[in-house]
CHARMM-style PDB file with segment names, atoms N, HN, CA, C and O in Angstrom:
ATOM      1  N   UNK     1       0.847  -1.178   0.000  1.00  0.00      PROA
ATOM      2  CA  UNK     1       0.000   0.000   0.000  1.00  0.00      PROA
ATOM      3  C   UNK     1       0.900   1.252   0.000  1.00  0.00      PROA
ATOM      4  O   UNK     1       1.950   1.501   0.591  1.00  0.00      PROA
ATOM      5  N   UNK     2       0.280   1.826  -0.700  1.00  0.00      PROA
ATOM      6  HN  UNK     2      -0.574   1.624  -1.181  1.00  0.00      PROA
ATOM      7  CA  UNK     2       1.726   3.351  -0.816  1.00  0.00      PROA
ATOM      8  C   UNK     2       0.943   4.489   0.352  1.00  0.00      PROA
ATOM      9  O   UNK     2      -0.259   4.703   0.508  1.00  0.00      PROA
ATOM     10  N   UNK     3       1.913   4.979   0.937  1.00  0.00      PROA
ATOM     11  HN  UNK     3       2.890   4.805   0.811  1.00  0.00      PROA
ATOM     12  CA  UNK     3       1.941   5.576   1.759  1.00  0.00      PROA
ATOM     13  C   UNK     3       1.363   7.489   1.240  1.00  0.00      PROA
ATOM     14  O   UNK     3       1.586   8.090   0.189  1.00  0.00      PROA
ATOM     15  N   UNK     4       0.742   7.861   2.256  1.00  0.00      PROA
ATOM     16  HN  UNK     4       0.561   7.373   3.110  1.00  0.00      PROA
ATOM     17  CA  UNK     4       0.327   9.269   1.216  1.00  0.00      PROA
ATOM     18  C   UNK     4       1.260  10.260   1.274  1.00  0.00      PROA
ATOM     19  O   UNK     4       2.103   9.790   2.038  1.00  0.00      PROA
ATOM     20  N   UNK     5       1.655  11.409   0.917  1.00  0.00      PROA
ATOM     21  HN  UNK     5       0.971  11.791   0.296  1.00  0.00      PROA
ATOM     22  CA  UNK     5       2.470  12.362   0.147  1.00  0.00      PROA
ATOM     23  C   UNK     5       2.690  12.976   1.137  1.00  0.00      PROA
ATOM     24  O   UNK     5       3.760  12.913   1.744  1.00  0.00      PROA
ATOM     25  N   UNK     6       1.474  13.846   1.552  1.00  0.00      PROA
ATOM     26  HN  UNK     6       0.605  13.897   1.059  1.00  0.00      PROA
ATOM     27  CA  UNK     6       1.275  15.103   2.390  1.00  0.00      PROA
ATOM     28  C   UNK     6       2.199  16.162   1.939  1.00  0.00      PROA
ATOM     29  O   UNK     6       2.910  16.893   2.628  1.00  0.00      PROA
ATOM     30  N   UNK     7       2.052  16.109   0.567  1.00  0.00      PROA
ATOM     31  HN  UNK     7       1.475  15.515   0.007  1.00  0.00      PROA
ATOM     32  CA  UNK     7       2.585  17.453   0.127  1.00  0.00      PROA
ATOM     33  C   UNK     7       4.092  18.055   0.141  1.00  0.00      PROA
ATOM     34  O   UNK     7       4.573  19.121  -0.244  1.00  0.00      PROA
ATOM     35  N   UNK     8       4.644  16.835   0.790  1.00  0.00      PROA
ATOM     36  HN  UNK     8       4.253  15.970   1.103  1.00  0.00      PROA
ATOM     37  CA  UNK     8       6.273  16.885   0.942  1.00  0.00      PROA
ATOM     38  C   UNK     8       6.717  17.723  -0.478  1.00  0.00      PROA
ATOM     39  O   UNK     8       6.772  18.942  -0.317  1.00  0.00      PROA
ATOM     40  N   UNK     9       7.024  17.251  -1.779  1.00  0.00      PROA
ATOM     41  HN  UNK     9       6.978  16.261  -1.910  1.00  0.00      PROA
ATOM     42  CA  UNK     9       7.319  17.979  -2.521  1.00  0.00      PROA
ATOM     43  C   UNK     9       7.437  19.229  -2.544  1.00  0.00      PROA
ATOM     44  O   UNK     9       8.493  19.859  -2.602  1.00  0.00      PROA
ATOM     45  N   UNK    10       6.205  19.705  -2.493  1.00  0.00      PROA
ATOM     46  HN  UNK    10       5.347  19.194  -2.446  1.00  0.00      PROA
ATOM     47  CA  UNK    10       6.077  21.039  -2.341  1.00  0.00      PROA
ATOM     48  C   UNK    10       6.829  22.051  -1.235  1.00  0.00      PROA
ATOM     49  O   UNK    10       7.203  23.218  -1.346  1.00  0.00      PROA
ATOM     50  N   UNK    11       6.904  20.858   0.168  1.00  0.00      PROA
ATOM     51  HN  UNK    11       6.600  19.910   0.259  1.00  0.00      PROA
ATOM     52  CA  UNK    11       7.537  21.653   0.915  1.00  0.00      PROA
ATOM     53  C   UNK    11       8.530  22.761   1.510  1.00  0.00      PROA
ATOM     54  O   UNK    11       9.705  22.506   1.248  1.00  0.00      PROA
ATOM     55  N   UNK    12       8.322  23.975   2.279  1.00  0.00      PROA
ATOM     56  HN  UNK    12       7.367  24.183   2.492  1.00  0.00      PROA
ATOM     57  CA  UNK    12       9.023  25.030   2.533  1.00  0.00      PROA
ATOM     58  C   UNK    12       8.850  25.183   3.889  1.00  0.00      PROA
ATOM     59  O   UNK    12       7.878  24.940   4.603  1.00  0.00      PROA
ATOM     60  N   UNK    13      10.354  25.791   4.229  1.00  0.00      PROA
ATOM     61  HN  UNK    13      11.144  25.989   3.649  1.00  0.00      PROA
ATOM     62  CA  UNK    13      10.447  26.143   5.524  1.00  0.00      PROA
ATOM     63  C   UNK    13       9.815  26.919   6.080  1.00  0.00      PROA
ATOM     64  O   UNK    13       9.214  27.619   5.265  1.00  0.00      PROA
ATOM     65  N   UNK    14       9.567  27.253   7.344  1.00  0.00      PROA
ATOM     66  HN  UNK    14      10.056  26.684   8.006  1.00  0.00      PROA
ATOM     67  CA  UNK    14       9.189  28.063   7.945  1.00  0.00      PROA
ATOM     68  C   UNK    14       9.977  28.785   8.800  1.00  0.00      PROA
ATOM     69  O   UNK    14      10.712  27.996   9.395  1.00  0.00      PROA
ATOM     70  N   UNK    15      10.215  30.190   9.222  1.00  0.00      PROA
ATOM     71  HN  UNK    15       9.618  30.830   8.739  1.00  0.00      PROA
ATOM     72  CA  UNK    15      11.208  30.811   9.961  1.00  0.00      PROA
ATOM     73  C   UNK    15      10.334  31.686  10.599  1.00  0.00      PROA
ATOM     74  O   UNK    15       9.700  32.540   9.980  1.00  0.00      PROA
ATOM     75  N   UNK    16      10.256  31.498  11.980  1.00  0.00      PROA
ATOM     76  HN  UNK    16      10.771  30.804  12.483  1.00  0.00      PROA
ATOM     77  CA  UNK    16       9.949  32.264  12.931  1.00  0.00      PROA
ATOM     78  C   UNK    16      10.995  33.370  13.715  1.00  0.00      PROA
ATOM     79  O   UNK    16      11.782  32.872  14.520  1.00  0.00      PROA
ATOM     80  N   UNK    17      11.020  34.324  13.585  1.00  0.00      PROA
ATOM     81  HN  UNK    17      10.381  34.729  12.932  1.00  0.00      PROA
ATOM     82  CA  UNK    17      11.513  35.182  14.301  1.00  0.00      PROA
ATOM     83  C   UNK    17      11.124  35.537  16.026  1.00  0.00      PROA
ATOM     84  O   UNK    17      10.301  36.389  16.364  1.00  0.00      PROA
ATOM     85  N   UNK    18      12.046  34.538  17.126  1.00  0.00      PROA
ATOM     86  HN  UNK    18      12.714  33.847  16.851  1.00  0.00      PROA
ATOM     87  CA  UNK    18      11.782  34.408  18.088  1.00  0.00      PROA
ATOM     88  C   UNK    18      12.820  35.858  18.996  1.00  0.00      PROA
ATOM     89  O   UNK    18      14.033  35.939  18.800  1.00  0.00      PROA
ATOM     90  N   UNK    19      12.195  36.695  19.782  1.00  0.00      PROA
ATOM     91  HN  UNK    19      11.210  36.628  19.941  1.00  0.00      PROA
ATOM     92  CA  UNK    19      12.943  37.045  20.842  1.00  0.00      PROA
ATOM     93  C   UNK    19      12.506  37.333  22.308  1.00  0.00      PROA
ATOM     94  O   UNK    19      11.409  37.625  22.784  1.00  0.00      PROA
ATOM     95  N   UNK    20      14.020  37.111  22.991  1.00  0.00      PROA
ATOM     96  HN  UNK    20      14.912  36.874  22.605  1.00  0.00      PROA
ATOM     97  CA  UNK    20      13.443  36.623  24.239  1.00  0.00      PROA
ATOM     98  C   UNK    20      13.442  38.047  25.218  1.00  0.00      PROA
ATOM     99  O   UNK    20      14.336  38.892  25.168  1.00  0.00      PROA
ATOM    100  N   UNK    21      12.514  38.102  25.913  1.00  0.00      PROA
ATOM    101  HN  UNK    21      11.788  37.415  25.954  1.00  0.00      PROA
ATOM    102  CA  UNK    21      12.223  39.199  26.851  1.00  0.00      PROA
ATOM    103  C   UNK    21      12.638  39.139  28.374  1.00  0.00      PROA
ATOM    104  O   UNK    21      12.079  38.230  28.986  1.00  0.00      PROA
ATOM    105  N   UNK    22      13.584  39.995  29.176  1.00  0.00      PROA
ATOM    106  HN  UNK    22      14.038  40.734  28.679  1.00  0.00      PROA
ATOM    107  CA  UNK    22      13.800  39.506  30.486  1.00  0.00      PROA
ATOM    108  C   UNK    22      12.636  40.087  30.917  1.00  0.00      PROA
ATOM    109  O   UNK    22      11.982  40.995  30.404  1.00  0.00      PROA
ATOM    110  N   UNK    23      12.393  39.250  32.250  1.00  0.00      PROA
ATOM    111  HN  UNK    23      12.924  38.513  32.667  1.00  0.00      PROA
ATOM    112  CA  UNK    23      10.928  39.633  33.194  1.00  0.00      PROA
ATOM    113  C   UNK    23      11.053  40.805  33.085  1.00  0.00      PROA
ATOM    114  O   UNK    23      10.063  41.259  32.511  1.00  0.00      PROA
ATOM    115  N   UNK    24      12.031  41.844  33.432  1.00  0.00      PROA
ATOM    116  HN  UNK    24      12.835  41.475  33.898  1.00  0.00      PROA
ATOM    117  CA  UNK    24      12.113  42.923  33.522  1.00  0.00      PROA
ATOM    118  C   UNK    24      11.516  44.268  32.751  1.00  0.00      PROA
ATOM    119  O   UNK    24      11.163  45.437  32.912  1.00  0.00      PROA
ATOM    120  N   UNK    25      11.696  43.078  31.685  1.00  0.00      PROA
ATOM    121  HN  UNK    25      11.983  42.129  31.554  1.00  0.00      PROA
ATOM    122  CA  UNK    25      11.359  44.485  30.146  1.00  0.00      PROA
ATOM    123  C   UNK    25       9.385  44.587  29.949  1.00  0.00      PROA
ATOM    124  O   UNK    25       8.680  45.249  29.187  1.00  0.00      PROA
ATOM    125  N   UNK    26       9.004  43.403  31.242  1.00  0.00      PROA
ATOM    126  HN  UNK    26       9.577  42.865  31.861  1.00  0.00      PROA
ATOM    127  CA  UNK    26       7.946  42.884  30.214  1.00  0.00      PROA
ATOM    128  C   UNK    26       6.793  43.951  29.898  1.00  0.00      PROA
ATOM    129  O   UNK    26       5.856  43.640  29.163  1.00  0.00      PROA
ATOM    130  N   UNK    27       6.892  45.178  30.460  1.00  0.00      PROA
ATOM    131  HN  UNK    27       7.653  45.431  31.057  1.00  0.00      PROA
ATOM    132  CA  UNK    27       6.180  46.142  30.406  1.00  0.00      PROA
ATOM    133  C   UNK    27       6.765  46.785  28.547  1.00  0.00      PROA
ATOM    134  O   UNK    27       5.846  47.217  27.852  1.00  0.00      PROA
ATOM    135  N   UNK    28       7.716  46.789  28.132  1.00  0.00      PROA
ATOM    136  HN  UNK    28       8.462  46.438  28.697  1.00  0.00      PROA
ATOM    137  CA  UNK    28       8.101  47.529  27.178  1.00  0.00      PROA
ATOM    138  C   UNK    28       7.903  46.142  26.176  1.00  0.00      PROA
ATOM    139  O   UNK    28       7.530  46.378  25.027  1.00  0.00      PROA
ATOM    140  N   UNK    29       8.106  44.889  26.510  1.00  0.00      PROA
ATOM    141  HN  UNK    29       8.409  44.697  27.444  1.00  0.00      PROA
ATOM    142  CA  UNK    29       7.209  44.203  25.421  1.00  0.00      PROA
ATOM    143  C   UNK    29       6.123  43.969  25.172  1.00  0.00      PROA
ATOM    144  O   UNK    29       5.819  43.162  24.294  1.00  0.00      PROA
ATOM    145  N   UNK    30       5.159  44.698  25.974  1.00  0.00      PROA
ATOM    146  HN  UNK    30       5.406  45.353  26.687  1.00  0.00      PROA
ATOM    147  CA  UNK    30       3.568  44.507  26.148  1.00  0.00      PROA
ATOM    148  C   UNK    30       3.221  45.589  25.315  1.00  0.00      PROA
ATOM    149  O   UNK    30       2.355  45.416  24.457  1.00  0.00      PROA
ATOM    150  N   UNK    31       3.959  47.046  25.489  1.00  0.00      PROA
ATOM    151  HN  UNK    31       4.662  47.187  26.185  1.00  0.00      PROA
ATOM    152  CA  UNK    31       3.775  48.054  24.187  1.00  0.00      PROA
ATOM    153  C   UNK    31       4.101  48.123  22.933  1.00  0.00      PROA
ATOM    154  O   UNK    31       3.641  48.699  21.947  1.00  0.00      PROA
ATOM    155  N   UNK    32       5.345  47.140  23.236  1.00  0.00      PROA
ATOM    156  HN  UNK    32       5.718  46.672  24.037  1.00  0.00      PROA
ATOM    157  CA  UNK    32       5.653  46.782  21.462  1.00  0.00      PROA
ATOM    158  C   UNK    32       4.540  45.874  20.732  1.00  0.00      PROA
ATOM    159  O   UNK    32       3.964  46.123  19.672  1.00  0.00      PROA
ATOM    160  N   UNK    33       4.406  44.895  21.468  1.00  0.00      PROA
ATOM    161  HN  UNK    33       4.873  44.692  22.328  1.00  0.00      PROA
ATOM    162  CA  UNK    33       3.146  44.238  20.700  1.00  0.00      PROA
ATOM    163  C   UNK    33       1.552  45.004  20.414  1.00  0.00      PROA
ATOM    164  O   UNK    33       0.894  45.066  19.375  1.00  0.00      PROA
ATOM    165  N   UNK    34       1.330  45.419  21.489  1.00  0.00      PROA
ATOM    166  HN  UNK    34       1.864  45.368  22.332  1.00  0.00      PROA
ATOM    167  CA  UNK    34      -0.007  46.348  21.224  1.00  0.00      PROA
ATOM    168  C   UNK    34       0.089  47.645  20.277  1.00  0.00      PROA
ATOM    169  O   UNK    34      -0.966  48.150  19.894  1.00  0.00      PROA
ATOM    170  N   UNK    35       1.460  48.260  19.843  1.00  0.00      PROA
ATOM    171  HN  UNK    35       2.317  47.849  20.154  1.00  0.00      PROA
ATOM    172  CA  UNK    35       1.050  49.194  19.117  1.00  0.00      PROA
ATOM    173  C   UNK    35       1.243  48.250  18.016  1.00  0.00      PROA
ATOM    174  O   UNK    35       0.425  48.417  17.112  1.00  0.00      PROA
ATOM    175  N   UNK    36       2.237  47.137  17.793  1.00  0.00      PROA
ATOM    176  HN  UNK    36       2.902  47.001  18.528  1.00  0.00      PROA
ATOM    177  CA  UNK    36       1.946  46.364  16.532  1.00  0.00      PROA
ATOM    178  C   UNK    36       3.455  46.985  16.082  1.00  0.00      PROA
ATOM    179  O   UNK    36       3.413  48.000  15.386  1.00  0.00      PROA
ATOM    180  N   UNK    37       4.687  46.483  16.410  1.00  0.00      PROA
ATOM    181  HN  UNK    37       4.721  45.659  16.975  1.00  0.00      PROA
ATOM    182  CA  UNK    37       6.009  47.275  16.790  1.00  0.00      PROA
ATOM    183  C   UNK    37       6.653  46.228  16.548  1.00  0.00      PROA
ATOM    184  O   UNK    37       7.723  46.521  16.014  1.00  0.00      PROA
ATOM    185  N   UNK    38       6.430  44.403  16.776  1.00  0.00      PROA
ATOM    186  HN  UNK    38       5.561  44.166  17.211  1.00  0.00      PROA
ATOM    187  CA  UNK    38       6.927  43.665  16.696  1.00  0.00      PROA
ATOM    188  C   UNK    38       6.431  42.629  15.390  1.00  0.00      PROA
ATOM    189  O   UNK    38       5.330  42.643  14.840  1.00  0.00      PROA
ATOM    190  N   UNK    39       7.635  41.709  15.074  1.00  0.00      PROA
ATOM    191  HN  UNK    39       8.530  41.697  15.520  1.00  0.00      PROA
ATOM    192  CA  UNK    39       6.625  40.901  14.083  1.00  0.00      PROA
ATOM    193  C   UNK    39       7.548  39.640  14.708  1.00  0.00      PROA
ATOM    194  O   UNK    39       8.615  39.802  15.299  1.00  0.00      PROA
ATOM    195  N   UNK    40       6.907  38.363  14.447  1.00  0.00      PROA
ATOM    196  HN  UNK    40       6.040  38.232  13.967  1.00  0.00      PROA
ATOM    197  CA  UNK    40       7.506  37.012  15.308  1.00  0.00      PROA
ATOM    198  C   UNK    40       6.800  37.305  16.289  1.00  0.00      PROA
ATOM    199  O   UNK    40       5.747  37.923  16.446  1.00  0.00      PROA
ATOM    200  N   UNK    41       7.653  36.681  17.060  1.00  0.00      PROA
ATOM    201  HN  UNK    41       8.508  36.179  16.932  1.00  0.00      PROA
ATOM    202  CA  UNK    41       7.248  35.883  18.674  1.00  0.00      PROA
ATOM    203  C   UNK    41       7.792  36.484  19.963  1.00  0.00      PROA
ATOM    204  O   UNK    41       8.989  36.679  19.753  1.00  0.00      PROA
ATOM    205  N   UNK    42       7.432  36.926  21.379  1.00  0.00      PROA
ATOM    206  HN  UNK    42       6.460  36.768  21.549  1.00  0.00      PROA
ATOM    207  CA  UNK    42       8.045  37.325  22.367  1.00  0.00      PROA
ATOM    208  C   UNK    42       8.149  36.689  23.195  1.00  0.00      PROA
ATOM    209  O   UNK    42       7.087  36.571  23.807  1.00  0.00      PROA
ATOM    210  N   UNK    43       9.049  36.080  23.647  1.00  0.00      PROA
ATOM    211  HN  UNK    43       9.912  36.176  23.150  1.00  0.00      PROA
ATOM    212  CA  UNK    43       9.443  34.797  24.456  1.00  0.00      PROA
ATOM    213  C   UNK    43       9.565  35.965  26.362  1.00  0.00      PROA
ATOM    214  O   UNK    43      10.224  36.966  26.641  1.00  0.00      PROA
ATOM    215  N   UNK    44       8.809  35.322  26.993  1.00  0.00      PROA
ATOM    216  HN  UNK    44       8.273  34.509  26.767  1.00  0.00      PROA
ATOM    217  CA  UNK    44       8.815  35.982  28.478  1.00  0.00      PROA
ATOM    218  C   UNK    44      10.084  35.334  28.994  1.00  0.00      PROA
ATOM    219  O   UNK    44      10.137  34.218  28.478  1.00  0.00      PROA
ATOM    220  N   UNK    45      11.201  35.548  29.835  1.00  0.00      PROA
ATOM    221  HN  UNK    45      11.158  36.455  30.254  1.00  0.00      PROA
ATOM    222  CA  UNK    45      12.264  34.963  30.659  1.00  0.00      PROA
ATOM    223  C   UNK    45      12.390  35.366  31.738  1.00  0.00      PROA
ATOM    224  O   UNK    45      12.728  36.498  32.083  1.00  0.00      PROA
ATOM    225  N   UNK    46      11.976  33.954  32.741  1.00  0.00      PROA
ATOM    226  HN  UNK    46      11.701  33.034  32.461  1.00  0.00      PROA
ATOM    227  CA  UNK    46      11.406  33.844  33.926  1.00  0.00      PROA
ATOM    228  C   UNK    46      12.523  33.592  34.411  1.00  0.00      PROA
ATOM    229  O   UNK    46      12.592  33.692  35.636  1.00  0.00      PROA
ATOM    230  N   UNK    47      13.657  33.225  33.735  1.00  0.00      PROA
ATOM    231  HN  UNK    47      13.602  33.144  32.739  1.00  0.00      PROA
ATOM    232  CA  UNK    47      14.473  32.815  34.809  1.00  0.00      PROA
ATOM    233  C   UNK    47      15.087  34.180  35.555  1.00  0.00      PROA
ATOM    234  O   UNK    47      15.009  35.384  35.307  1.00  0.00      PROA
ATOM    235  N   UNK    48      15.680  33.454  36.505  1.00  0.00      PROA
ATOM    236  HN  UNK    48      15.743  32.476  36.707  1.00  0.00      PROA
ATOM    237  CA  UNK    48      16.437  34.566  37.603  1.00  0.00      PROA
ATOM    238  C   UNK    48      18.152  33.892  37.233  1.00  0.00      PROA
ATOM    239  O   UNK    48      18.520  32.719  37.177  1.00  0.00      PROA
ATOM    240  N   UNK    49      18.747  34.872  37.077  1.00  0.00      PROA
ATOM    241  HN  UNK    49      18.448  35.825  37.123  1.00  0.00      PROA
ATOM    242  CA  UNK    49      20.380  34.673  37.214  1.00  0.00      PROA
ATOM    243  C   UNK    49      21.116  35.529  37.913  1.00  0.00      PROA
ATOM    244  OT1 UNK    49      22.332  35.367  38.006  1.00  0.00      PROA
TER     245      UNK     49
END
């Protein structure tokens, strides 16, 4: 039985533009996104160092 395609051929990458936010900033990444300032993703960073 042959297995189906799912369009592999055709296939293309995808690139997300990730950046990461210290807890600190998270007020100045909450305005970048709401005026619409950012494009990608805003990663929150919880850690403590």
């Amino acid at each position: 039985m042959a297995q189906p395609d799912h369009g592999r051929r055709d296939r293309k990458d995808l690139r997300v533009r990730v950046e990461r936010v210290p807890f600190d900033r998270i007020a100045d990444a909450h305005r970048r996104i709401e005026a619409g300032a950012t494009t990608g993703k805003l990663v929150l960073d919880l850690r403590t160092t």
